[in-house]
mmCIF file of the N, C-alpha and C atoms, coordinates in Angstrom:
data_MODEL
# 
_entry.id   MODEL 
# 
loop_
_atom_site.group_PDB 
_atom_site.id 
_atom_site.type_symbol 
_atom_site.label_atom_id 
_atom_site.label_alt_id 
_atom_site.label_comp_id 
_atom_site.label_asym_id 
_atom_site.label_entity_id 
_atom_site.label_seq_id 
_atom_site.pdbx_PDB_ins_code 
_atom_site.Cartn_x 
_atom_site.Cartn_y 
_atom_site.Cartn_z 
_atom_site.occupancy 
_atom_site.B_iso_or_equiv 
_atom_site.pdbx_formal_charge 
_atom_site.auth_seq_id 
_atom_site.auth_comp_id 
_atom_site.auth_asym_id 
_atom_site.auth_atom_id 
_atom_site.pdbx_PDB_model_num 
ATOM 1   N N  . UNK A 1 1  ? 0.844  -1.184 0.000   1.00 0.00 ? 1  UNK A N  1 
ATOM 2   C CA . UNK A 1 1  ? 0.000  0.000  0.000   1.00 0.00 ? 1  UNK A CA 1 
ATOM 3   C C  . UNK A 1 1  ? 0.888  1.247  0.000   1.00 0.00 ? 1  UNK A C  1 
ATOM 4   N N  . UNK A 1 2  ? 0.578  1.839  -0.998  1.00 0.00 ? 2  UNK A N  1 
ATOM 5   C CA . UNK A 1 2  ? 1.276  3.530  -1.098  1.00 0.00 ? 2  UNK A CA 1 
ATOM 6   C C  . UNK A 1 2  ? 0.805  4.253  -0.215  1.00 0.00 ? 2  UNK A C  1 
ATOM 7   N N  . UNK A 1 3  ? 1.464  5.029  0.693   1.00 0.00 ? 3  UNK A N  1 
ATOM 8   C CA . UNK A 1 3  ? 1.887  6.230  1.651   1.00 0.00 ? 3  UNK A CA 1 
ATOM 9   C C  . UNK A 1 3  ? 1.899  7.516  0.815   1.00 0.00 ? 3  UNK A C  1 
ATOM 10  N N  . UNK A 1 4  ? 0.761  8.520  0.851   1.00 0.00 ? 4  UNK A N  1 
ATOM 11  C CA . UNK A 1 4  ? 0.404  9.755  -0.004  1.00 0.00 ? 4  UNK A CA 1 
ATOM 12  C C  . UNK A 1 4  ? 0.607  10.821 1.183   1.00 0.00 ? 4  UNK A C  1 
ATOM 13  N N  . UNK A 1 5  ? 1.762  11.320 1.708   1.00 0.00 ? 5  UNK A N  1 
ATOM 14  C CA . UNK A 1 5  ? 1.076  12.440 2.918   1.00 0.00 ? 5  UNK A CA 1 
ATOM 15  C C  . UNK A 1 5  ? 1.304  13.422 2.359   1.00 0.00 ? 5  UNK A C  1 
ATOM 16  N N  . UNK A 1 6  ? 1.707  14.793 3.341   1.00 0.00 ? 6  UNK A N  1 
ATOM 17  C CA . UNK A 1 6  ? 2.380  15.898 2.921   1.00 0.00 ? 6  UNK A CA 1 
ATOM 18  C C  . UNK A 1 6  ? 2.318  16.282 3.959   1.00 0.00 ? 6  UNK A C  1 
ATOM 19  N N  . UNK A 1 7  ? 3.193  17.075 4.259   1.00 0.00 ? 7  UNK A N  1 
ATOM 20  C CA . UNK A 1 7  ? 3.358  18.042 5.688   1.00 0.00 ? 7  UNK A CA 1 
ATOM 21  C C  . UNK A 1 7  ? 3.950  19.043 5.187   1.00 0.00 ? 7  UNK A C  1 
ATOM 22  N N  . UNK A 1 8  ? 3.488  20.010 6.449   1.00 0.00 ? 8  UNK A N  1 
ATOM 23  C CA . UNK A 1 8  ? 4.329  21.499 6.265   1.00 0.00 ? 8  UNK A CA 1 
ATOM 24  C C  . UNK A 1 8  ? 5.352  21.970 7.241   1.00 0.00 ? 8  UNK A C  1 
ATOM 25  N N  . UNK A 1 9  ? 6.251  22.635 7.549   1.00 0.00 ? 9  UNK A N  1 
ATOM 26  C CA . UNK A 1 9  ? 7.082  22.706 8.205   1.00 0.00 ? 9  UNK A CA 1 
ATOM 27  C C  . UNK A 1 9  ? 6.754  24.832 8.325   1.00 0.00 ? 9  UNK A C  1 
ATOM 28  N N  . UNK A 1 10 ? 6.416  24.773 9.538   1.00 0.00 ? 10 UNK A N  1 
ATOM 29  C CA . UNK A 1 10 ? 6.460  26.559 9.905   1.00 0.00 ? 10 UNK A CA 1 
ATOM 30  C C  . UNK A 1 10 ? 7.733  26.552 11.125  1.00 0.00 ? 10 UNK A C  1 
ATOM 31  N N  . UNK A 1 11 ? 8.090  27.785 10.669  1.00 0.00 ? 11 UNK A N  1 
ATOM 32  C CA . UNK A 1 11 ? 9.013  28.663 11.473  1.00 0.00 ? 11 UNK A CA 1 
ATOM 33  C C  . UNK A 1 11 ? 8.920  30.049 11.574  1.00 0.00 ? 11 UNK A C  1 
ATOM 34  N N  . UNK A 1 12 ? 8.081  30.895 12.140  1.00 0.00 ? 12 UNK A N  1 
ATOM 35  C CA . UNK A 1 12 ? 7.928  32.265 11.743  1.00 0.00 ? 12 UNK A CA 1 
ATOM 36  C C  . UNK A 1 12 ? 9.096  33.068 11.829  1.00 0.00 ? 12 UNK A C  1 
ATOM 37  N N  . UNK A 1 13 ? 8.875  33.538 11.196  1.00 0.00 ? 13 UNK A N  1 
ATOM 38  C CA . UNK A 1 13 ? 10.189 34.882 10.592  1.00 0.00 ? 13 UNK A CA 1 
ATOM 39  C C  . UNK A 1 13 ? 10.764 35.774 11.380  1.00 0.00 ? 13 UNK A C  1 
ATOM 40  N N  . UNK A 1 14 ? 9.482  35.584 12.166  1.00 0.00 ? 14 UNK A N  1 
ATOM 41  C CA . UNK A 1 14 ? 9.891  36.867 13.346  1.00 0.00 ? 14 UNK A CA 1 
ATOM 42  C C  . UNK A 1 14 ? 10.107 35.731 14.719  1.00 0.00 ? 14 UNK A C  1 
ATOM 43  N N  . UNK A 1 15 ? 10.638 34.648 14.450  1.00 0.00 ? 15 UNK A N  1 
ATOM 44  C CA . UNK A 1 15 ? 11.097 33.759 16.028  1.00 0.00 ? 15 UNK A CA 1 
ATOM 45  C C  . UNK A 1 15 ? 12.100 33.840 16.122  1.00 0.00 ? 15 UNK A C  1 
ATOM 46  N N  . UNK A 1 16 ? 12.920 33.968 17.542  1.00 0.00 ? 16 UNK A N  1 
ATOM 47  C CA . UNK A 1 16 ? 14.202 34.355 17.959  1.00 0.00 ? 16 UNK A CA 1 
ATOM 48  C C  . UNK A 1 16 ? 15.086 33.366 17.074  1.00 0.00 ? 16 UNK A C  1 
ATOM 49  N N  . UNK A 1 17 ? 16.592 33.836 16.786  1.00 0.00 ? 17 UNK A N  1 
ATOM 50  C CA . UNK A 1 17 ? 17.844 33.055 16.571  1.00 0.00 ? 17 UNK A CA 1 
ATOM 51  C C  . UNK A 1 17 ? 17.578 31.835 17.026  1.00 0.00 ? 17 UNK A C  1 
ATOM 52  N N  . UNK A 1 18 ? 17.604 31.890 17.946  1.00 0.00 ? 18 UNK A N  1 
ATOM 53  C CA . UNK A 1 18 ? 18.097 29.965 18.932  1.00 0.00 ? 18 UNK A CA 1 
ATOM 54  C C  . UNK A 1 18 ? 16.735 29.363 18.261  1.00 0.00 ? 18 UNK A C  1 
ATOM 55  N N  . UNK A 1 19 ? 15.647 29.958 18.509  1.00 0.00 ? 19 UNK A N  1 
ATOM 56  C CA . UNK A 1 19 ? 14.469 28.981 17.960  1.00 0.00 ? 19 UNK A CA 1 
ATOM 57  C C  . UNK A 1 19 ? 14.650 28.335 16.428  1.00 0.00 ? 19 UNK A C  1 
ATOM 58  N N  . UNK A 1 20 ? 15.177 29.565 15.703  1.00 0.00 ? 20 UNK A N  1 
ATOM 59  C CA . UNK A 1 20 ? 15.086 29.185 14.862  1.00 0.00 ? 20 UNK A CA 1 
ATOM 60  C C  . UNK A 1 20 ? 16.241 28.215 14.246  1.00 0.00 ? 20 UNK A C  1 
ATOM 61  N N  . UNK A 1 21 ? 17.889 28.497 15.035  1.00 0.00 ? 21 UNK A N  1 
ATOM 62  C CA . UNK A 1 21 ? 18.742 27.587 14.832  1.00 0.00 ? 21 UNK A CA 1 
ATOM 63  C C  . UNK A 1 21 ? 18.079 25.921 15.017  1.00 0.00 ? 21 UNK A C  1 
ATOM 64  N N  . UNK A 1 22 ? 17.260 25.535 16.348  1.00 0.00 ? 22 UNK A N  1 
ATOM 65  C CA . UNK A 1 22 ? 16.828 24.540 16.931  1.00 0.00 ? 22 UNK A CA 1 
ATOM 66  C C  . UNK A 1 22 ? 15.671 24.044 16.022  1.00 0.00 ? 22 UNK A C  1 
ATOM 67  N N  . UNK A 1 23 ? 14.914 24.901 14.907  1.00 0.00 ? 23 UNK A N  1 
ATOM 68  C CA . UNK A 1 23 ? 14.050 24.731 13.720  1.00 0.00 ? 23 UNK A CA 1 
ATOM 69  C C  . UNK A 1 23 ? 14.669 23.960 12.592  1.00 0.00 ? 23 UNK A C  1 
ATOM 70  N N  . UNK A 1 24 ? 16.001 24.769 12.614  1.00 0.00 ? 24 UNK A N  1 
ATOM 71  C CA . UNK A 1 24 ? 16.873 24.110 11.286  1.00 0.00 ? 24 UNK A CA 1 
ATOM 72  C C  . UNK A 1 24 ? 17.567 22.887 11.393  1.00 0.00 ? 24 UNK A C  1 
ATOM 73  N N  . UNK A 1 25 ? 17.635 22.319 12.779  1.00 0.00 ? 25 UNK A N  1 
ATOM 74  C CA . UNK A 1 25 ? 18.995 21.426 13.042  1.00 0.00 ? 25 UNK A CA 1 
ATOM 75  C C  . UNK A 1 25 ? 18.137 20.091 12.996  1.00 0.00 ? 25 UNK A C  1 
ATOM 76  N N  . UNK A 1 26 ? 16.735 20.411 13.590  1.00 0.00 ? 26 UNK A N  1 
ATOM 77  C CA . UNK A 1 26 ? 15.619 19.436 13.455  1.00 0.00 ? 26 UNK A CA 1 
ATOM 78  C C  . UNK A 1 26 ? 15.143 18.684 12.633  1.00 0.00 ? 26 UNK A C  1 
ATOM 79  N N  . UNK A 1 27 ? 14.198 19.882 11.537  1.00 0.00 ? 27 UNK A N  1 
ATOM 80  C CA . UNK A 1 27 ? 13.683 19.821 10.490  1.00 0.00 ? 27 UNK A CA 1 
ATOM 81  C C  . UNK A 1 27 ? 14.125 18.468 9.913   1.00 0.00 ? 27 UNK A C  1 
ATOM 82  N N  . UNK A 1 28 ? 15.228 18.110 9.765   1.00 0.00 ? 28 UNK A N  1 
ATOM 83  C CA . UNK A 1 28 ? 15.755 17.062 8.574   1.00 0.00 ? 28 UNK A CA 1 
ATOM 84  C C  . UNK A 1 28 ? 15.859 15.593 9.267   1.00 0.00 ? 28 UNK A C  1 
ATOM 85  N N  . UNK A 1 29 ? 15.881 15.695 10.701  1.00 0.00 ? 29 UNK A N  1 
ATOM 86  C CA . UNK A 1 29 ? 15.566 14.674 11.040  1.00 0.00 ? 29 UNK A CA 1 
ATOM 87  C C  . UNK A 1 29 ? 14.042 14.255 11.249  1.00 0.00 ? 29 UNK A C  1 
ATOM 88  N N  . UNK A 1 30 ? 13.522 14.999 11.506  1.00 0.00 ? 30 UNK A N  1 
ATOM 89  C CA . UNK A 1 30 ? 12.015 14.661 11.582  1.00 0.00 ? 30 UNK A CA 1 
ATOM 90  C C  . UNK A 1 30 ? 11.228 14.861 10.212  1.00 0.00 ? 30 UNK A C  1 
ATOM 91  N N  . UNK A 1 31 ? 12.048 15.195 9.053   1.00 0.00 ? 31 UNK A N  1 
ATOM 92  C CA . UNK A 1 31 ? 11.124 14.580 7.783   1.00 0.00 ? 31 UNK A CA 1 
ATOM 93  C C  . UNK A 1 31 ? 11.569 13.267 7.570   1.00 0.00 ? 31 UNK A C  1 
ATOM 94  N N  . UNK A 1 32 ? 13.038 12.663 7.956   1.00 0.00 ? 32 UNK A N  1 
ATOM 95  C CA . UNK A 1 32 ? 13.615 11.253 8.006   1.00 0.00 ? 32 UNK A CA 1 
ATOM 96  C C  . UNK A 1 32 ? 13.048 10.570 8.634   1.00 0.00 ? 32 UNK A C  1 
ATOM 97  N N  . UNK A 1 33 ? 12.029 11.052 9.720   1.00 0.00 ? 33 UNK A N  1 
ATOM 98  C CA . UNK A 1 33 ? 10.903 10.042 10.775  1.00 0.00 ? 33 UNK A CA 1 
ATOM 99  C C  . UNK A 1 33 ? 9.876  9.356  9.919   1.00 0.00 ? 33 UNK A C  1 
ATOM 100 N N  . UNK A 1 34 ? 9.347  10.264 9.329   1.00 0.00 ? 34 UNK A N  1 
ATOM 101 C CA . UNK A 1 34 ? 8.401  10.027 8.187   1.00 0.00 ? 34 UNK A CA 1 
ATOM 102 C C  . UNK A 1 34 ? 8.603  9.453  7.314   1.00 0.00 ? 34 UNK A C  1 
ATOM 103 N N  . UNK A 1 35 ? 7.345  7.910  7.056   1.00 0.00 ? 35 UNK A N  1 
ATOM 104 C CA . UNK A 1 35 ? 7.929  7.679  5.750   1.00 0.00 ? 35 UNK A CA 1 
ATOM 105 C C  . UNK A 1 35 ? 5.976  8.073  4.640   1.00 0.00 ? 35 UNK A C  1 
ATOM 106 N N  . UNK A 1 36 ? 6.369  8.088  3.370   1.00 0.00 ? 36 UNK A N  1 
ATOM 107 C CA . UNK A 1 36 ? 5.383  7.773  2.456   1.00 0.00 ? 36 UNK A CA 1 
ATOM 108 C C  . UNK A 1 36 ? 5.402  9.600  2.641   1.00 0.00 ? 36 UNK A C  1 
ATOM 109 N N  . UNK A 1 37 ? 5.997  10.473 2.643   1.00 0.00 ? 37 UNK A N  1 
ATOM 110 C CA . UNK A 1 37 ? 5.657  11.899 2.319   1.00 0.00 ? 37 UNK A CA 1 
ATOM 111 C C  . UNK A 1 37 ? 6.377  11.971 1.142   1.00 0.00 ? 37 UNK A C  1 
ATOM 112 N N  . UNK A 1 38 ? 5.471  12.673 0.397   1.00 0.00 ? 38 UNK A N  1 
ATOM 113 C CA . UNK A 1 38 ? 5.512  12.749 -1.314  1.00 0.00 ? 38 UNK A CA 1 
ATOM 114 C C  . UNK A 1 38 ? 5.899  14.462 -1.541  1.00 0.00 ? 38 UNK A C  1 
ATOM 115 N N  . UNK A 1 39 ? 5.252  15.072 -0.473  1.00 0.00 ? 39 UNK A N  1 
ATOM 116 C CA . UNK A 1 39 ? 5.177  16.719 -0.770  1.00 0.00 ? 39 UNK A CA 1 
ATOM 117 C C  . UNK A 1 39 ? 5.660  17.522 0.987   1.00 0.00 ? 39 UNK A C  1 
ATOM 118 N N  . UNK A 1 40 ? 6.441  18.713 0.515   1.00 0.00 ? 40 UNK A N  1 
ATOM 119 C CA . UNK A 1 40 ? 6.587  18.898 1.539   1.00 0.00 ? 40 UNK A CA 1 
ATOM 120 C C  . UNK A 1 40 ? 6.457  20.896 1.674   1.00 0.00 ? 40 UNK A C  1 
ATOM 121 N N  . UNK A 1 41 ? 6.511  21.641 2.528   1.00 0.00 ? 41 UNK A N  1 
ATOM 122 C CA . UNK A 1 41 ? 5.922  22.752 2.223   1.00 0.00 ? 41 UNK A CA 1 
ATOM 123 C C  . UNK A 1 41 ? 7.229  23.596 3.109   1.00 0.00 ? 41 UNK A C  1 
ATOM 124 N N  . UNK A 1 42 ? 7.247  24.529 3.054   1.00 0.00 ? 42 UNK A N  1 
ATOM 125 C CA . UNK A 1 42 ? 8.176  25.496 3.762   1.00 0.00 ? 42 UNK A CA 1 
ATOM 126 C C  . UNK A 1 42 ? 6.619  26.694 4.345   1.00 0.00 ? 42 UNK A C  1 
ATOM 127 N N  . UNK A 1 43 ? 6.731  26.850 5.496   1.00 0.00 ? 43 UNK A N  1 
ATOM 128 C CA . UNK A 1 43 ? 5.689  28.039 5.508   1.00 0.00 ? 43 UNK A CA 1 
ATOM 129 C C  . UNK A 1 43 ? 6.314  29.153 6.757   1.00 0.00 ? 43 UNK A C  1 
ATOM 130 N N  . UNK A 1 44 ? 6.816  30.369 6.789   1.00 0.00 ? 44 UNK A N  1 
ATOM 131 C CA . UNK A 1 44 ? 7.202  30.898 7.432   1.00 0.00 ? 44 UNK A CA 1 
ATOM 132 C C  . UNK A 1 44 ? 6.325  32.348 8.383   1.00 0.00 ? 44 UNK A C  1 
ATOM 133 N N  . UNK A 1 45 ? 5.270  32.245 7.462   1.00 0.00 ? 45 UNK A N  1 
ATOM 134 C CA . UNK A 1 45 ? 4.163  33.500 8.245   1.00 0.00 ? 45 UNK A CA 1 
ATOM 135 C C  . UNK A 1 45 ? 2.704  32.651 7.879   1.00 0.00 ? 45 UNK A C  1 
ATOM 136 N N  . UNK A 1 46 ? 2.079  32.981 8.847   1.00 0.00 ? 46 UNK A N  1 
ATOM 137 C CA . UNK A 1 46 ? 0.358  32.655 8.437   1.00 0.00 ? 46 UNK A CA 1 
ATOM 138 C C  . UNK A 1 46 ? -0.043 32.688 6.838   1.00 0.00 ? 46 UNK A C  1 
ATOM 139 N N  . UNK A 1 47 ? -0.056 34.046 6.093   1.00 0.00 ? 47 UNK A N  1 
ATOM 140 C CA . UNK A 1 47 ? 0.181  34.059 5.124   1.00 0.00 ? 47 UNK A CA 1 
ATOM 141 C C  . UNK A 1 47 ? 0.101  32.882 3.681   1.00 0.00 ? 47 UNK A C  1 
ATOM 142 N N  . UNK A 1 48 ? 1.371  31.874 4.374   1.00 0.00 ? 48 UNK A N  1 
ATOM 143 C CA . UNK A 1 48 ? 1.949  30.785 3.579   1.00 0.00 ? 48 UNK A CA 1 
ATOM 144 C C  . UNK A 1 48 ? 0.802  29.703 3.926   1.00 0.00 ? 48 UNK A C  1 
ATOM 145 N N  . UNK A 1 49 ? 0.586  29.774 4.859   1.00 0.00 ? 49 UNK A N  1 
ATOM 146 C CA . UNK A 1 49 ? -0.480 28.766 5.443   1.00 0.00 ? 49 UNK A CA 1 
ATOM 147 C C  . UNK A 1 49 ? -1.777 28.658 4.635   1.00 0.00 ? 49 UNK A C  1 
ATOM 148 N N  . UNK A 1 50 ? -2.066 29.610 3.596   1.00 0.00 ? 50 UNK A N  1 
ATOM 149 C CA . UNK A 1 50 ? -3.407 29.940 2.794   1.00 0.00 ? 50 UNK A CA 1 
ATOM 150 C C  . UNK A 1 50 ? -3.917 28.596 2.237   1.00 0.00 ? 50 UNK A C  1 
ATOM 151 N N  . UNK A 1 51 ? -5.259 28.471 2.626   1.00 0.00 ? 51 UNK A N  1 
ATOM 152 C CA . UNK A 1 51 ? -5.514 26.688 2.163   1.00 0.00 ? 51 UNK A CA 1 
ATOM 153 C C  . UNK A 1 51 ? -5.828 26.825 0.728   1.00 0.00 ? 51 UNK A C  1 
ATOM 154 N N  . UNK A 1 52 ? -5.923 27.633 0.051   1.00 0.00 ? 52 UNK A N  1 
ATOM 155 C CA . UNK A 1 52 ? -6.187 27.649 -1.314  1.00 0.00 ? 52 UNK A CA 1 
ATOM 156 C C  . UNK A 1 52 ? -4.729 27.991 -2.133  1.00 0.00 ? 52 UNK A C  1 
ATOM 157 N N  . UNK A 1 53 ? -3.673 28.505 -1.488  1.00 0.00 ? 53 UNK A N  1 
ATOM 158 C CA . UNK A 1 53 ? -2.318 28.844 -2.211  1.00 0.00 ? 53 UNK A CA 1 
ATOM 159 C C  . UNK A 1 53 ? -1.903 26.914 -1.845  1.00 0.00 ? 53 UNK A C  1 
ATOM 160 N N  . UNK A 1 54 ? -2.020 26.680 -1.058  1.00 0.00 ? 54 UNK A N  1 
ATOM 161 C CA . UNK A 1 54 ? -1.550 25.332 -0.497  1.00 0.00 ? 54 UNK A CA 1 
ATOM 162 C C  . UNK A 1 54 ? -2.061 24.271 -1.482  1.00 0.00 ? 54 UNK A C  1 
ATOM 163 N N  . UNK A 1 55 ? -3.408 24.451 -1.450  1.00 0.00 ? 55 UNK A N  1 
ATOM 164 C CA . UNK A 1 55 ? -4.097 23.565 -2.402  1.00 0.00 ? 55 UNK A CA 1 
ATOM 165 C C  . UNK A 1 55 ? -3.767 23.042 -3.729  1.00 0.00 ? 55 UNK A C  1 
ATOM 166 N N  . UNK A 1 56 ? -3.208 24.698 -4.803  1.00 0.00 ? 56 UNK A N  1 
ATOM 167 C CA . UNK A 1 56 ? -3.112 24.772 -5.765  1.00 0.00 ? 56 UNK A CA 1 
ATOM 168 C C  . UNK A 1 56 ? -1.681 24.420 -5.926  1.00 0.00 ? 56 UNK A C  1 
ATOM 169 N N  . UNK A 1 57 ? -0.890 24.466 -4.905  1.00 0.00 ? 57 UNK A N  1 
ATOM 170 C CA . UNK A 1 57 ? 0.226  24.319 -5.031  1.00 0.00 ? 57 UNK A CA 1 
ATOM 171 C C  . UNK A 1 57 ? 0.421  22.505 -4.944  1.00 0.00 ? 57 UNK A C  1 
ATOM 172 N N  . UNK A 1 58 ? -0.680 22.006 -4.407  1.00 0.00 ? 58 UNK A N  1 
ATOM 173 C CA . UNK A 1 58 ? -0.287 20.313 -3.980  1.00 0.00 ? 58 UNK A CA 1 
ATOM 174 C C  . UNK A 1 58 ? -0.557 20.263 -5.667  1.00 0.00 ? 58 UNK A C  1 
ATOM 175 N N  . UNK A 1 59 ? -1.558 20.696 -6.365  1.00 0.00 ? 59 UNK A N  1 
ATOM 176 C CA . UNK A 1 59 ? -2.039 20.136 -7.412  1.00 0.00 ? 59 UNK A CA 1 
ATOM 177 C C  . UNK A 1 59 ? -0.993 20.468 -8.347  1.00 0.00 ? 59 UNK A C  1 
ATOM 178 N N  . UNK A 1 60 ? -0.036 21.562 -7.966  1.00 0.00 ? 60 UNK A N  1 
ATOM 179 C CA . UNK A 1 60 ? 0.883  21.733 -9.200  1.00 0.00 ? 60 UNK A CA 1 
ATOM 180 C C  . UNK A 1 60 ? 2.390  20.385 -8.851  1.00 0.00 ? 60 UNK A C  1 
ATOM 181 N N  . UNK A 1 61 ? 2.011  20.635 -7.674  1.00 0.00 ? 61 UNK A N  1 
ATOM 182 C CA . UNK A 1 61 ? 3.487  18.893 -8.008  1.00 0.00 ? 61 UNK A CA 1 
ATOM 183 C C  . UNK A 1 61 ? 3.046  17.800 -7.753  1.00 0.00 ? 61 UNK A C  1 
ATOM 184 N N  . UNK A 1 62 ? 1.591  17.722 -7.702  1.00 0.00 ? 62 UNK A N  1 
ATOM 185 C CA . UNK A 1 62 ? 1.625  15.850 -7.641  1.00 0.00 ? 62 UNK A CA 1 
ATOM 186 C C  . UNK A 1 62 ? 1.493  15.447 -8.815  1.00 0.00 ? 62 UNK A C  1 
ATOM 187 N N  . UNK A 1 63 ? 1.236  16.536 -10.251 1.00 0.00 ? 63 UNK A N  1 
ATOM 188 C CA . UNK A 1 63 ? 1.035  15.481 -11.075 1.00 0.00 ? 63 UNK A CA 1 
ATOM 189 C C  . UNK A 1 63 ? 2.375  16.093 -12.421 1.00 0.00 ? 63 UNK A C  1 
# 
């Protein structure tokens, strides 16, 4: 059985240094936790979070 996920990964823009060092050092191990993710998102302000920019965007790389 195929594994279809996607996740997003936020870090806001405006979070301190250390948070965000402790964002970056992470990140790559905990998409390595995961398996069957096909798509993955960068989102850094609410903004990015838009379920219709998100949407259109799954539909432009899954196929």
């Amino acid at each position: 059985m195929k594994k279809d996920g996607r996740r997003v990964n936020k870090c806001d823009e405006n979070a301190k240094i250390g948070d965000k060092m402790i964002y970056a050092s992470s990140k790559d191990t905990i998409k390595k936790s995961f398996t069957g993710l096909s798509l993955e998102f960068q989102a850094n302000d609410e903004g990015d979070l838009d379920y219709k920019a998100l949407s259109e965007e799954v539909e432009k790389r899954a196929y």
